[in-house]
PQR file with spaces between the fields and no chain letter, atoms N, CA, C, O and H, PARSE charges and radii, in Angstrom:
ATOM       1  N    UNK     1     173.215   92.193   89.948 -0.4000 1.5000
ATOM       2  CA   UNK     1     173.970   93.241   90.607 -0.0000 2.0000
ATOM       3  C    UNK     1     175.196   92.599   91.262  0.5500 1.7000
ATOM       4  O    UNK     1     175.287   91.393   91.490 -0.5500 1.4000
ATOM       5  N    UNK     2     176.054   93.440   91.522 -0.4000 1.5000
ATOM       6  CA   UNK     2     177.184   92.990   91.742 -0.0000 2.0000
ATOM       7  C    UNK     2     177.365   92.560   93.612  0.5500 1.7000
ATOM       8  O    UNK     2     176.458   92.679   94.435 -0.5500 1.4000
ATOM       9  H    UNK     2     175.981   94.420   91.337  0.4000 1.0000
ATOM      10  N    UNK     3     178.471   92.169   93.836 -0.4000 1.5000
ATOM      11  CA   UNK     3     178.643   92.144   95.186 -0.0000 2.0000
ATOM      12  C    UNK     3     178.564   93.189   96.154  0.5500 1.7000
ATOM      13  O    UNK     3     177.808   93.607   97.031 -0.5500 1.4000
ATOM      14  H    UNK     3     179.208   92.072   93.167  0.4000 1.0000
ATOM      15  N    UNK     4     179.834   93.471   95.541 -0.4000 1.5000
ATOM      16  CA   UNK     4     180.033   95.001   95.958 -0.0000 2.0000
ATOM      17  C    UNK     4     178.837   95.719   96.271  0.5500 1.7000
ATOM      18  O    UNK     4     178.367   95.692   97.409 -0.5500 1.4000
ATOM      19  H    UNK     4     180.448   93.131   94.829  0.4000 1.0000
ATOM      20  N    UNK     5     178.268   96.419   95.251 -0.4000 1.5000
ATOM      21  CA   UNK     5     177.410   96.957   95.222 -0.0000 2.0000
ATOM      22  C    UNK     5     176.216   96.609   95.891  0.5500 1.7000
ATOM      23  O    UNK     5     175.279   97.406   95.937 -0.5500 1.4000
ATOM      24  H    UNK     5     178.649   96.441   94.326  0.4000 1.0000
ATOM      25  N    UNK     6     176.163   95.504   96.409 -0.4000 1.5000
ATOM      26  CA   UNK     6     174.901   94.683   97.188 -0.0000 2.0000
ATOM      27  C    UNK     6     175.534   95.475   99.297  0.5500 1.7000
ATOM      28  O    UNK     6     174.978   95.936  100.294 -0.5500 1.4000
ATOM      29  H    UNK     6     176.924   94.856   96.371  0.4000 1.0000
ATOM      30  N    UNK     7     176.781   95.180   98.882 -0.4000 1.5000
ATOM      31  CA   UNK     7     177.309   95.532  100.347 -0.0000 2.0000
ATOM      32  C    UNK     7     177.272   96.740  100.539  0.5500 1.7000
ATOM      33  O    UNK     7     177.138   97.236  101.657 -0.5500 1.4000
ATOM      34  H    UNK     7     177.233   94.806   98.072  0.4000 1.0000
ATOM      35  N    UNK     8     177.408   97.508   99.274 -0.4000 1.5000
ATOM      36  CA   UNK     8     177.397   98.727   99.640 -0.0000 2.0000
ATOM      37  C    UNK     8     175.933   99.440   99.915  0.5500 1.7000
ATOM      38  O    UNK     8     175.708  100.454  100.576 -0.5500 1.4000
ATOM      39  H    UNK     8     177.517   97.105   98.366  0.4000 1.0000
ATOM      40  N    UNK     9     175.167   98.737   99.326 -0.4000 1.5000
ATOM      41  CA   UNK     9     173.558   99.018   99.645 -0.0000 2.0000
ATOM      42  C    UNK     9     173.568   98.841  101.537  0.5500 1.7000
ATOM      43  O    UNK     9     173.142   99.615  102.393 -0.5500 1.4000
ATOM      44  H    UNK     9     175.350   97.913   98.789  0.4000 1.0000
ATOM      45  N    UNK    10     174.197   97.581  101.658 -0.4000 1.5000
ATOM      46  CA   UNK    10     173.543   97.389  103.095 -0.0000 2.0000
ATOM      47  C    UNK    10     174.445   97.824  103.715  0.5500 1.7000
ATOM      48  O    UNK    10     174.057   97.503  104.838 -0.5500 1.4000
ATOM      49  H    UNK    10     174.543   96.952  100.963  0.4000 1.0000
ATOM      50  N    UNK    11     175.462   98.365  103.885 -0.4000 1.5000
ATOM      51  CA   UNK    11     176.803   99.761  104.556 -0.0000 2.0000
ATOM      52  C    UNK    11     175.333  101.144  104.943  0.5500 1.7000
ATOM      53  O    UNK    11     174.868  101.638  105.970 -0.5500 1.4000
ATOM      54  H    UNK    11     175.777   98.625  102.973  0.4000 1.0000
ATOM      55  N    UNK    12     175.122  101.264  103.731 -0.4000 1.5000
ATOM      56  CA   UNK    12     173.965  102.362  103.571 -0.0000 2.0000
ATOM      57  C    UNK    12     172.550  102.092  104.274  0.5500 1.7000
ATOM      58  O    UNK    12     171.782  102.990  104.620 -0.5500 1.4000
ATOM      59  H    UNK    12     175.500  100.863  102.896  0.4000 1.0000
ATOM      60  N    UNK    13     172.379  101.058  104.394 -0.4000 1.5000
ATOM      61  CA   UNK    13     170.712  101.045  104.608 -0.0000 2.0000
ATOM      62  C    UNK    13     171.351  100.840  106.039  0.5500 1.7000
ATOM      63  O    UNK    13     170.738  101.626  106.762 -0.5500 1.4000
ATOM      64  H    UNK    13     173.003  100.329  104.113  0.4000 1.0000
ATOM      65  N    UNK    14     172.467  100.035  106.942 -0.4000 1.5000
ATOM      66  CA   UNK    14     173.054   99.925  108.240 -0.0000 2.0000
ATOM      67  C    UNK    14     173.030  101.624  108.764  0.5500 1.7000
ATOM      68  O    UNK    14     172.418  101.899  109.797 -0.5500 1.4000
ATOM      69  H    UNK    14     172.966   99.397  106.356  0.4000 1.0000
ATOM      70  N    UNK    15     173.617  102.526  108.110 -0.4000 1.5000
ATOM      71  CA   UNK    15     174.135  104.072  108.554 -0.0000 2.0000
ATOM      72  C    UNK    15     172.363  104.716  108.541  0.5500 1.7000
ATOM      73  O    UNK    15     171.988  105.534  109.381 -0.5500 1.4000
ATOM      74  H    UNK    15     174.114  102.303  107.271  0.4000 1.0000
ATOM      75  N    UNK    16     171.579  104.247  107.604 -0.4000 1.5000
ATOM      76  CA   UNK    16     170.371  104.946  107.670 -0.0000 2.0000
ATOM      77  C    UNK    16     170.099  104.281  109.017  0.5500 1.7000
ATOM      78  O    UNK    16     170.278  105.026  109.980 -0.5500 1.4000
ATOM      79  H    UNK    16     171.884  103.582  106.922  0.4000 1.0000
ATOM      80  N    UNK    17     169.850  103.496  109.188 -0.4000 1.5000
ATOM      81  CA   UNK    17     168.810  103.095  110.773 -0.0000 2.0000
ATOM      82  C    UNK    17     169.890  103.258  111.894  0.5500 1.7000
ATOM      83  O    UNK    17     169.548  102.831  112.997 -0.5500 1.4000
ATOM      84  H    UNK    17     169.705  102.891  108.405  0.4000 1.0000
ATOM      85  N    UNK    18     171.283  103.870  111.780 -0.4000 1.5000
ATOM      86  CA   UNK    18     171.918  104.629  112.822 -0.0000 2.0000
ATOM      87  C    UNK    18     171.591  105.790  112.699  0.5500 1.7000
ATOM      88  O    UNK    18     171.447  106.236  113.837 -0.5500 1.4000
ATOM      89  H    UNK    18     171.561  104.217  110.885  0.4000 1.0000
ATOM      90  N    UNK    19     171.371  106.613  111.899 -0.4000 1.5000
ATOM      91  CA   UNK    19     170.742  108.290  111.732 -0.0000 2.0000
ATOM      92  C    UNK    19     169.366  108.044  112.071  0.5500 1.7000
ATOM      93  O    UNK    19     168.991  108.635  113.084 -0.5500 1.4000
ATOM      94  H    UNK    19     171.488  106.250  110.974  0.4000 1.0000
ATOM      95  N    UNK    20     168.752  107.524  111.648 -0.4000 1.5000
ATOM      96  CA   UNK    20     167.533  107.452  112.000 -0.0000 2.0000
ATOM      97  C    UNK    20     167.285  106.961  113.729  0.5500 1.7000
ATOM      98  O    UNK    20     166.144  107.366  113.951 -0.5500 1.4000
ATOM      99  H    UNK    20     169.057  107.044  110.825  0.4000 1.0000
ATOM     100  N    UNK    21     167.611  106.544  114.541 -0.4000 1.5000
ATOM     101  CA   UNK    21     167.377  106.039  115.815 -0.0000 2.0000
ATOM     102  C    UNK    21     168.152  107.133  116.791  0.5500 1.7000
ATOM     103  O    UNK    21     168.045  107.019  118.012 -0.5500 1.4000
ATOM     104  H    UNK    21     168.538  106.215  114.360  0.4000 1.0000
ATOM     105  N    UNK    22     168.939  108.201  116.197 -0.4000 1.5000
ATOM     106  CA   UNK    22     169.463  109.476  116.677 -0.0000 2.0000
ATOM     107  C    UNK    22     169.113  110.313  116.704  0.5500 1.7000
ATOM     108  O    UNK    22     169.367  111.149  117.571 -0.5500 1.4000
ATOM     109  H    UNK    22     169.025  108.293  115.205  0.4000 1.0000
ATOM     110  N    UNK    23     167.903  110.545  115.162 -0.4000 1.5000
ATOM     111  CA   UNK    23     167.276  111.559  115.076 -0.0000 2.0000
ATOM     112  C    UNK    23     167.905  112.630  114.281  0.5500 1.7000
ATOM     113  O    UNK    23     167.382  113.700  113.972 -0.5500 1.4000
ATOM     114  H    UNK    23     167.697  109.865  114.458  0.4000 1.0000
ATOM     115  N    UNK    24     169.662  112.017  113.843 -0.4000 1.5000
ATOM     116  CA   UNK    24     170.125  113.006  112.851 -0.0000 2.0000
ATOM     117  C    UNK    24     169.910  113.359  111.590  0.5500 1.7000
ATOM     118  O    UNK    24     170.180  114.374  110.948 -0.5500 1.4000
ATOM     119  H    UNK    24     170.087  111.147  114.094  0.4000 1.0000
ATOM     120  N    UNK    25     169.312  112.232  111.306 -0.4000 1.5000
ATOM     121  CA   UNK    25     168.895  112.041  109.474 -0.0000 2.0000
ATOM     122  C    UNK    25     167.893  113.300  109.561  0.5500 1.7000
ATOM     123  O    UNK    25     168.107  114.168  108.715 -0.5500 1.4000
ATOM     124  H    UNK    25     169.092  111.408  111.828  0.4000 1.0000
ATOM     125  N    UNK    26     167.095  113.474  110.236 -0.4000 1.5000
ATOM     126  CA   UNK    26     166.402  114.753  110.205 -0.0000 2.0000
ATOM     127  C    UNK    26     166.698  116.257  109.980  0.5500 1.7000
ATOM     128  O    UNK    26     166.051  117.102  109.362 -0.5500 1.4000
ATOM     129  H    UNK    26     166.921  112.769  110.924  0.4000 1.0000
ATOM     130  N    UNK    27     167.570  116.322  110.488 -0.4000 1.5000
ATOM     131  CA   UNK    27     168.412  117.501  110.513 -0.0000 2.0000
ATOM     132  C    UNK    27     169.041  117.723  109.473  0.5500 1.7000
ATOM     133  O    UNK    27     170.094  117.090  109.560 -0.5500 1.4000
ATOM     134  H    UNK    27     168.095  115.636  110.990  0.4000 1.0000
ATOM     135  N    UNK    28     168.978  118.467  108.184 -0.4000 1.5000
ATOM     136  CA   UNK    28     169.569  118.905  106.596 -0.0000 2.0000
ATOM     137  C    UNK    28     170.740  119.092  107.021  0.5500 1.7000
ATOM     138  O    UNK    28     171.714  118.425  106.673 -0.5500 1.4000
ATOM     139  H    UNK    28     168.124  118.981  108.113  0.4000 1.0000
ATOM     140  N    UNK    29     170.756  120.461  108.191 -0.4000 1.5000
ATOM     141  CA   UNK    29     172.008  121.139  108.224 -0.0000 2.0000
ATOM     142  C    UNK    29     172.814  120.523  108.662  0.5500 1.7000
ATOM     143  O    UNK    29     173.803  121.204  108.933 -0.5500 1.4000
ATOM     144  H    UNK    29     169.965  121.004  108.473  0.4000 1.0000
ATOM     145  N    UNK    30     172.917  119.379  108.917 -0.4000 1.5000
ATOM     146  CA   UNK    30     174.343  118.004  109.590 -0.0000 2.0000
ATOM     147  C    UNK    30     174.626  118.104  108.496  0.5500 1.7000
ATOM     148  O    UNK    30     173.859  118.271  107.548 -0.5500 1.4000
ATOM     149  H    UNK    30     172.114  118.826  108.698  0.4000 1.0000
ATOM     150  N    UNK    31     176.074  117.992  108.486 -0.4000 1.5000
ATOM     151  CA   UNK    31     177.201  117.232  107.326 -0.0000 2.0000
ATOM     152  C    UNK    31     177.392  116.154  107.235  0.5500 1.7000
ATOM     153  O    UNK    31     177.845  115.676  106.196 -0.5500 1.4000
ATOM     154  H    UNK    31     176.697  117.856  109.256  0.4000 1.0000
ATOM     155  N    UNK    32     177.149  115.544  108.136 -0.4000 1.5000
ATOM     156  CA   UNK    32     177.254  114.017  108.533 -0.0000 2.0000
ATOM     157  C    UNK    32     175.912  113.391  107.662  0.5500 1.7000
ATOM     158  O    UNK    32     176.117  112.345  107.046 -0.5500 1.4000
ATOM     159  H    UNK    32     176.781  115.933  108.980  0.4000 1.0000
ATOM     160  N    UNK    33     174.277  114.125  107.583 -0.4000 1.5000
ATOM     161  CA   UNK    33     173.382  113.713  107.075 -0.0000 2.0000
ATOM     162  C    UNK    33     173.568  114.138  105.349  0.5500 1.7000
ATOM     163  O    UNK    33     173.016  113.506  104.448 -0.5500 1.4000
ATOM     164  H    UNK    33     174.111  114.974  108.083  0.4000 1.0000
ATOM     165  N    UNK    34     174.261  115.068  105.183 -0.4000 1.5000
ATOM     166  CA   UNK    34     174.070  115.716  103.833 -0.0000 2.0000
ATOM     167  C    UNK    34     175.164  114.578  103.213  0.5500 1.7000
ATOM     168  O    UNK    34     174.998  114.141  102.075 -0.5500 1.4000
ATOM     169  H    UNK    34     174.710  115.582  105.914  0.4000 1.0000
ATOM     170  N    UNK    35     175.896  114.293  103.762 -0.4000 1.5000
ATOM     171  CA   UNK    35     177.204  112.842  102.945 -0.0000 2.0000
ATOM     172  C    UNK    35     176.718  112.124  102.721  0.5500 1.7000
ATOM     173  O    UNK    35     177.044  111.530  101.693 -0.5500 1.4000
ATOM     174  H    UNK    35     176.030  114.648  104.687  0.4000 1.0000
ATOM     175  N    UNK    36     175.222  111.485  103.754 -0.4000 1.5000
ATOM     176  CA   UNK    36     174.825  110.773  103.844 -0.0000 2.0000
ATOM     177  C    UNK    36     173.664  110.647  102.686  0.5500 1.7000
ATOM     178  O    UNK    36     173.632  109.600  102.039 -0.5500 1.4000
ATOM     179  H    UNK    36     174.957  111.967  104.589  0.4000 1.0000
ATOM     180  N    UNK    37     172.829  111.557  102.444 -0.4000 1.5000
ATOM     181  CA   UNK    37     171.919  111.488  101.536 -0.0000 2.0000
ATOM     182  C    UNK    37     172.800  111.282  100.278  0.5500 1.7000
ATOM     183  O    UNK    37     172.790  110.275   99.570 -0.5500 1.4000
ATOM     184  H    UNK    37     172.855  112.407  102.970  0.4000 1.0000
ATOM     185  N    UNK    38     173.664  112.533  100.084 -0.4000 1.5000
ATOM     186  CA   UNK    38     174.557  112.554   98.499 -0.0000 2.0000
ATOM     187  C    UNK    38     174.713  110.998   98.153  0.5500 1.7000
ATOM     188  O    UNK    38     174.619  110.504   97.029 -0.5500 1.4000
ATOM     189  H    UNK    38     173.673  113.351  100.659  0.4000 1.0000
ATOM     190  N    UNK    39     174.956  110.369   99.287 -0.4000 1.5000
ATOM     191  CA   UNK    39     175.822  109.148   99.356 -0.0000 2.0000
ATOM     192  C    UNK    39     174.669  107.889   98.566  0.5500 1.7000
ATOM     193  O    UNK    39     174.858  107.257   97.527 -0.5500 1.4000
ATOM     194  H    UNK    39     175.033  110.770  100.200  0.4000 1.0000
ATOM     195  N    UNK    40     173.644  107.854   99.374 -0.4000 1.5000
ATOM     196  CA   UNK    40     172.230  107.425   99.107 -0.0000 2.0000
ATOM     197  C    UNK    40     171.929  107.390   97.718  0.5500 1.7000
ATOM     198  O    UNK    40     171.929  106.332   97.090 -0.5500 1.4000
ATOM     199  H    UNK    40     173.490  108.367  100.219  0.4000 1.0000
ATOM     200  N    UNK    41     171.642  108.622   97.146 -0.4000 1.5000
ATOM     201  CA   UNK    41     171.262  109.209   96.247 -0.0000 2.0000
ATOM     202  C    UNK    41     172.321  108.329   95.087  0.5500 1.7000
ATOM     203  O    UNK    41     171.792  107.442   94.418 -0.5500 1.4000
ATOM     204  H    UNK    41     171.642  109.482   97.656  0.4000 1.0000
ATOM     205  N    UNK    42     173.634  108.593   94.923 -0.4000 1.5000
ATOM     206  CA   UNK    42     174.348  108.287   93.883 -0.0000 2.0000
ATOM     207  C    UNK    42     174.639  106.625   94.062  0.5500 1.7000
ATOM     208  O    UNK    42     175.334  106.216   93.132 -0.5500 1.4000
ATOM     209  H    UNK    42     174.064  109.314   95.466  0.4000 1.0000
ATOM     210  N    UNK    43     174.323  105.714   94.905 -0.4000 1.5000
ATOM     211  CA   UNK    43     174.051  104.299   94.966 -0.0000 2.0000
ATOM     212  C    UNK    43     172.948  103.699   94.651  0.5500 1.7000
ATOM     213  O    UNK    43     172.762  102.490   94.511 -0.5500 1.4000
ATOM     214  H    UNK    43     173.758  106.046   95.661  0.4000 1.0000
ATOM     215  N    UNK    44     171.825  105.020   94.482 -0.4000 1.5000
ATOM     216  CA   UNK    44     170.602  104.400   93.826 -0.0000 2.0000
ATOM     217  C    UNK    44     171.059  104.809   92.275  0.5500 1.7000
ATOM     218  O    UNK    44     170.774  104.000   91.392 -0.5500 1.4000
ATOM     219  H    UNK    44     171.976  106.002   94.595  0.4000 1.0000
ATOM     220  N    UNK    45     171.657  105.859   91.964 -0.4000 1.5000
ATOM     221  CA   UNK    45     171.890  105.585   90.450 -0.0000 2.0000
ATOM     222  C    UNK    45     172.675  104.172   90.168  0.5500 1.7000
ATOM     223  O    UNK    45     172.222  103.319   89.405 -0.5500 1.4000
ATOM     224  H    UNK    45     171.888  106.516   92.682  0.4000 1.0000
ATOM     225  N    UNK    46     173.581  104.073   90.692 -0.4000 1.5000
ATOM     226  CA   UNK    46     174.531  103.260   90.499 -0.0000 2.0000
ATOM     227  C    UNK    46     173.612  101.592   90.397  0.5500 1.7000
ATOM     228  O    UNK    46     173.706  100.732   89.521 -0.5500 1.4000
ATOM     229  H    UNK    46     173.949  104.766   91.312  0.4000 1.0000
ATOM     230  N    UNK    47     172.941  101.602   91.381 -0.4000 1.5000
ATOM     231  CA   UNK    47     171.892  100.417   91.377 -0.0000 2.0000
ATOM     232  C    UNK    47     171.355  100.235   89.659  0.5500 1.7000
ATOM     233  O    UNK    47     171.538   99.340   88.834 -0.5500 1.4000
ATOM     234  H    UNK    47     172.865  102.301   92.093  0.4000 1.0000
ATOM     235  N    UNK    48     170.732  101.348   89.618 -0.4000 1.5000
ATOM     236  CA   UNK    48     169.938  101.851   88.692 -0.0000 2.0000
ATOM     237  C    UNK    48     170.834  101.126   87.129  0.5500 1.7000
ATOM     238  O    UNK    48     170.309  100.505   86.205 -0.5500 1.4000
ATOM     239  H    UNK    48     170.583  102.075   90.288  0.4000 1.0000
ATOM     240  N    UNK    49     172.061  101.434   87.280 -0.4000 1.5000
ATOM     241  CA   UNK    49     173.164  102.076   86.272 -0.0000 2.0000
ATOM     242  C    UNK    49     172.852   99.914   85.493  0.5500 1.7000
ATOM     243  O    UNK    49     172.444   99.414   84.445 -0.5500 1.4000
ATOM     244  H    UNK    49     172.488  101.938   88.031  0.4000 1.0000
ATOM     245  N    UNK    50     173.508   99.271   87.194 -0.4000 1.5000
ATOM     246  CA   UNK    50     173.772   97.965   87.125 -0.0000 2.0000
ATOM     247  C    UNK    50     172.449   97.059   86.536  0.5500 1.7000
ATOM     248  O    UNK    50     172.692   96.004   85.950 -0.5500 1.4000
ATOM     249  H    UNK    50     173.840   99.677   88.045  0.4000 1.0000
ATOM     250  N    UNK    51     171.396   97.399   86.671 -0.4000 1.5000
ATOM     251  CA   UNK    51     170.384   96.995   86.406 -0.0000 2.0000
ATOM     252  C    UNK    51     169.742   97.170   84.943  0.5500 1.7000
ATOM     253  O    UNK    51     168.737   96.589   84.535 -0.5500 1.4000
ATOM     254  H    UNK    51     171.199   98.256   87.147  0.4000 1.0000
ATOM     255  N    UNK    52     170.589   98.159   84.191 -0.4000 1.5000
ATOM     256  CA   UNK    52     170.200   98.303   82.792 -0.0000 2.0000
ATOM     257  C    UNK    52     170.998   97.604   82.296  0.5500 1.7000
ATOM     258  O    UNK    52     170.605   96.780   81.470 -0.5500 1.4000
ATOM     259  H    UNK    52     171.406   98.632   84.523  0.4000 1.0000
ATOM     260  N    UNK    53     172.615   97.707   82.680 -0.4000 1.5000
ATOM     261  CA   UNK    53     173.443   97.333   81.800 -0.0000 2.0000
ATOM     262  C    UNK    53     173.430   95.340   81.888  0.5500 1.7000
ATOM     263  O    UNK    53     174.150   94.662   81.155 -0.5500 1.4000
ATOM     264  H    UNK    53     172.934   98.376   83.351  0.4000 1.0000
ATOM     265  N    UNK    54     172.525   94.778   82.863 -0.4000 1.5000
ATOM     266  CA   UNK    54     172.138   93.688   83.045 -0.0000 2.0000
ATOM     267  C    UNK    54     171.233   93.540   82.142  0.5500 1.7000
ATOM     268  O    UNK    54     171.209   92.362   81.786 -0.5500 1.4000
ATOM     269  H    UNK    54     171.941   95.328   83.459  0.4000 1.0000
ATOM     270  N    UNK    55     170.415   94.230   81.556 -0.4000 1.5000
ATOM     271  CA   UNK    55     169.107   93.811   80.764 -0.0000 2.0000
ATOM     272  C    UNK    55     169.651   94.164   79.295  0.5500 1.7000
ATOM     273  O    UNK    55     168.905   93.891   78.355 -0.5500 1.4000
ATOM     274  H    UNK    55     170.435   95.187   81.845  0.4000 1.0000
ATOM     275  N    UNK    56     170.830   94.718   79.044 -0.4000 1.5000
ATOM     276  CA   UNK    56     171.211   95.171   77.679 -0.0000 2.0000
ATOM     277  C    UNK    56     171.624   93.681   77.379  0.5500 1.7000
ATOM     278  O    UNK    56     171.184   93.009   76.447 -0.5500 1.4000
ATOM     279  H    UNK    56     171.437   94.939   79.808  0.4000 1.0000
ATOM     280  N    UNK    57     172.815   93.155   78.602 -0.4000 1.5000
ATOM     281  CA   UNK    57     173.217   92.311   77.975 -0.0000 2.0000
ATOM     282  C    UNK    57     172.487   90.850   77.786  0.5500 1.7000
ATOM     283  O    UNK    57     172.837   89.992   76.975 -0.5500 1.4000
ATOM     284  H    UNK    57     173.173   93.701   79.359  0.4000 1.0000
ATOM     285  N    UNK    58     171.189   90.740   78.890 -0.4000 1.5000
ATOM     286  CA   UNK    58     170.361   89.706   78.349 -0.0000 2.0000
ATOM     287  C    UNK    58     169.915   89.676   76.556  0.5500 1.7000
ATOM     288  O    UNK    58     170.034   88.890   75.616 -0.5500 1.4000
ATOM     289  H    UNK    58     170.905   91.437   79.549  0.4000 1.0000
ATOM     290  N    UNK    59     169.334   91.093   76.810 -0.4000 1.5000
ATOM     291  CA   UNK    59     169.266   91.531   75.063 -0.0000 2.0000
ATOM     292  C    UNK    59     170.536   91.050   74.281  0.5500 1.7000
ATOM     293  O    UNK    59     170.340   89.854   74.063 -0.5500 1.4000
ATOM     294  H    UNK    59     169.238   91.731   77.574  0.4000 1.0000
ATOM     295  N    UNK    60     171.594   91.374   73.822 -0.4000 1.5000
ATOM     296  CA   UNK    60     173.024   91.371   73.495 -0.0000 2.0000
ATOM     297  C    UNK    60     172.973   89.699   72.990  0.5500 1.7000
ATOM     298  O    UNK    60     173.069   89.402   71.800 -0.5500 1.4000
ATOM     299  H    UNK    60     171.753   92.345   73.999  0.4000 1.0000
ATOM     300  N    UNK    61     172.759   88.372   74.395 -0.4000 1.5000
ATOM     301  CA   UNK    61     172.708   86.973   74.337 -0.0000 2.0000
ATOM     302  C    UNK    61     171.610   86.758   73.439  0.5500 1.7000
ATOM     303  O    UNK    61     171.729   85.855   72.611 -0.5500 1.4000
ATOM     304  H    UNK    61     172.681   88.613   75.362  0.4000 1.0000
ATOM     305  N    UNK    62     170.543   87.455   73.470 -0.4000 1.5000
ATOM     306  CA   UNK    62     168.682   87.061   72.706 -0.0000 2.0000
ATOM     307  C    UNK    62     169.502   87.261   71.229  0.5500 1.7000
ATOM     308  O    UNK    62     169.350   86.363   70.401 -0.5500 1.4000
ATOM     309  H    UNK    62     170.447   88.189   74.142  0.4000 1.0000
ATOM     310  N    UNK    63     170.193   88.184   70.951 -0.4000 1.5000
ATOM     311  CA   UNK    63     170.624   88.801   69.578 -0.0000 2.0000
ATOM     312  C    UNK    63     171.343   87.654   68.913  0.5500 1.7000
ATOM     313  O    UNK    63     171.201   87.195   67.780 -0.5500 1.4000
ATOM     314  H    UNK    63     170.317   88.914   71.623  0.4000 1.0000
ATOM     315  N    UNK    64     172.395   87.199   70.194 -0.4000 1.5000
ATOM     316  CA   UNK    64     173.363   86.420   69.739 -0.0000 2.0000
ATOM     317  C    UNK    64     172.969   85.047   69.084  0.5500 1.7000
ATOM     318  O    UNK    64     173.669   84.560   68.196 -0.5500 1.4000
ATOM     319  H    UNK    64     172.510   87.572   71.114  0.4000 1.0000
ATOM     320  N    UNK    65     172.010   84.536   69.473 -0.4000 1.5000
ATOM     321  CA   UNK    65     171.204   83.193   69.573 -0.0000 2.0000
ATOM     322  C    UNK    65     170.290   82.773   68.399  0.5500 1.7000
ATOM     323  O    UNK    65     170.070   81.659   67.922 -0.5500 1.4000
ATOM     324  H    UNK    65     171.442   84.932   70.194  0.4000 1.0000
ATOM     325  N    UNK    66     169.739   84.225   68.017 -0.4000 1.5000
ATOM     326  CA   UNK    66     169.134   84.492   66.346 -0.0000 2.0000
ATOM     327  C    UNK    66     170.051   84.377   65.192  0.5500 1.7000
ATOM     328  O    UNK    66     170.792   85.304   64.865 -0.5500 1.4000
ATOM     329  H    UNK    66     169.918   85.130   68.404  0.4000 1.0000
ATOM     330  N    UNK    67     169.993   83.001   64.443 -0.4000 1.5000
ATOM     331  CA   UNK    67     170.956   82.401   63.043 -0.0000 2.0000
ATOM     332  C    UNK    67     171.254   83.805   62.502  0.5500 1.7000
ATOM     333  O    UNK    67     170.736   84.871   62.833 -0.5500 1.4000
ATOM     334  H    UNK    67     169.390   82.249   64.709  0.4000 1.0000
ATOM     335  N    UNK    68     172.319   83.532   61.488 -0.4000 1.5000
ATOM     336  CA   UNK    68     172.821   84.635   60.922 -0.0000 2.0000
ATOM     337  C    UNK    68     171.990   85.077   59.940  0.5500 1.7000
ATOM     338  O    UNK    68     171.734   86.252   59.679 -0.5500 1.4000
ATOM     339  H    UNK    68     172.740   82.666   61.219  0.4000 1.0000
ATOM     340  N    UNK    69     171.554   84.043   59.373 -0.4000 1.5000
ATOM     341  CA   UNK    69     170.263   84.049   57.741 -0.0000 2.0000
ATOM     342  C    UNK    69     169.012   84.827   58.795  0.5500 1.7000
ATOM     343  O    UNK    69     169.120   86.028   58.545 -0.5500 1.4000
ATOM     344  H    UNK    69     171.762   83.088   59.585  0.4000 1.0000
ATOM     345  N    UNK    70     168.304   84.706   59.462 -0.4000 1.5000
ATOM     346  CA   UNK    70     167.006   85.529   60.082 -0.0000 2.0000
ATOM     347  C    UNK    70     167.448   86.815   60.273  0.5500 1.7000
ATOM     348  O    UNK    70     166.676   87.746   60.046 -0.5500 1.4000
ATOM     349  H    UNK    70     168.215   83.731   59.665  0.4000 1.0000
ATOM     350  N    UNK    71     168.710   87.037   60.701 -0.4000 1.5000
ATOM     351  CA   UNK    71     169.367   88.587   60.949 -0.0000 2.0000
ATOM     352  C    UNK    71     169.169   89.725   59.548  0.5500 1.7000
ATOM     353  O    UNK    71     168.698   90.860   59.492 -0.5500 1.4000
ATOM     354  H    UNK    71     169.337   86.281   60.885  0.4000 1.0000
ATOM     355  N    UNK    72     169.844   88.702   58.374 -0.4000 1.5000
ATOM     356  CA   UNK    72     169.766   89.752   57.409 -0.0000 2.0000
ATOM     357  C    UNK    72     167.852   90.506   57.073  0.5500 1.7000
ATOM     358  O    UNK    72     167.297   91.571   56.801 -0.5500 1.4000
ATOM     359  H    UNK    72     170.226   87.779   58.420  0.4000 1.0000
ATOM     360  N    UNK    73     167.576   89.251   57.307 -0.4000 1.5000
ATOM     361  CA   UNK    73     165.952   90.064   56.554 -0.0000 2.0000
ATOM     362  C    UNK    73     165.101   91.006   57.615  0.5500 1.7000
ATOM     363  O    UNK    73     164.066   91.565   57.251 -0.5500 1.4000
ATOM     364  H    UNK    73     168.027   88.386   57.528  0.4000 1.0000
């Protein structure tokens, strides 16, 4: 996973244990909590996203590494 994306996890998991020690994360009807979940929500795809396209390309190197003669058959 990337940098970025590592910081941006902990930006997020920092703002959760400020909502949470306020008692706002509870509350749906905040706007402040609803940015906050949306926000959540589309960094776990994004996690998600980084973590496949990491295992494609381990695959991709495994491919690369197999002689050209074993490929055809």
């Amino acid at each position: 996973m990337t940098r970025r994306i590592e910081e941006l996890l902990a930006k997020i998991a920092e703002h959760k244990a400020r909502l949470q020690s306020t008692g706002t994360l509870s509350d749906d009807s905040n706007s402040q909590t609803q940015i906050f979940k949306i926000t959540d929500e589309l960094a776990f795809i994004v996690q998600g996203q980084f973590n496949e396209i990491e295992k494609m390309k381990k695959r991709l190197h495994q491919l690369e590494k197999v002689p050209r003669i074993a490929r055809r058959k």
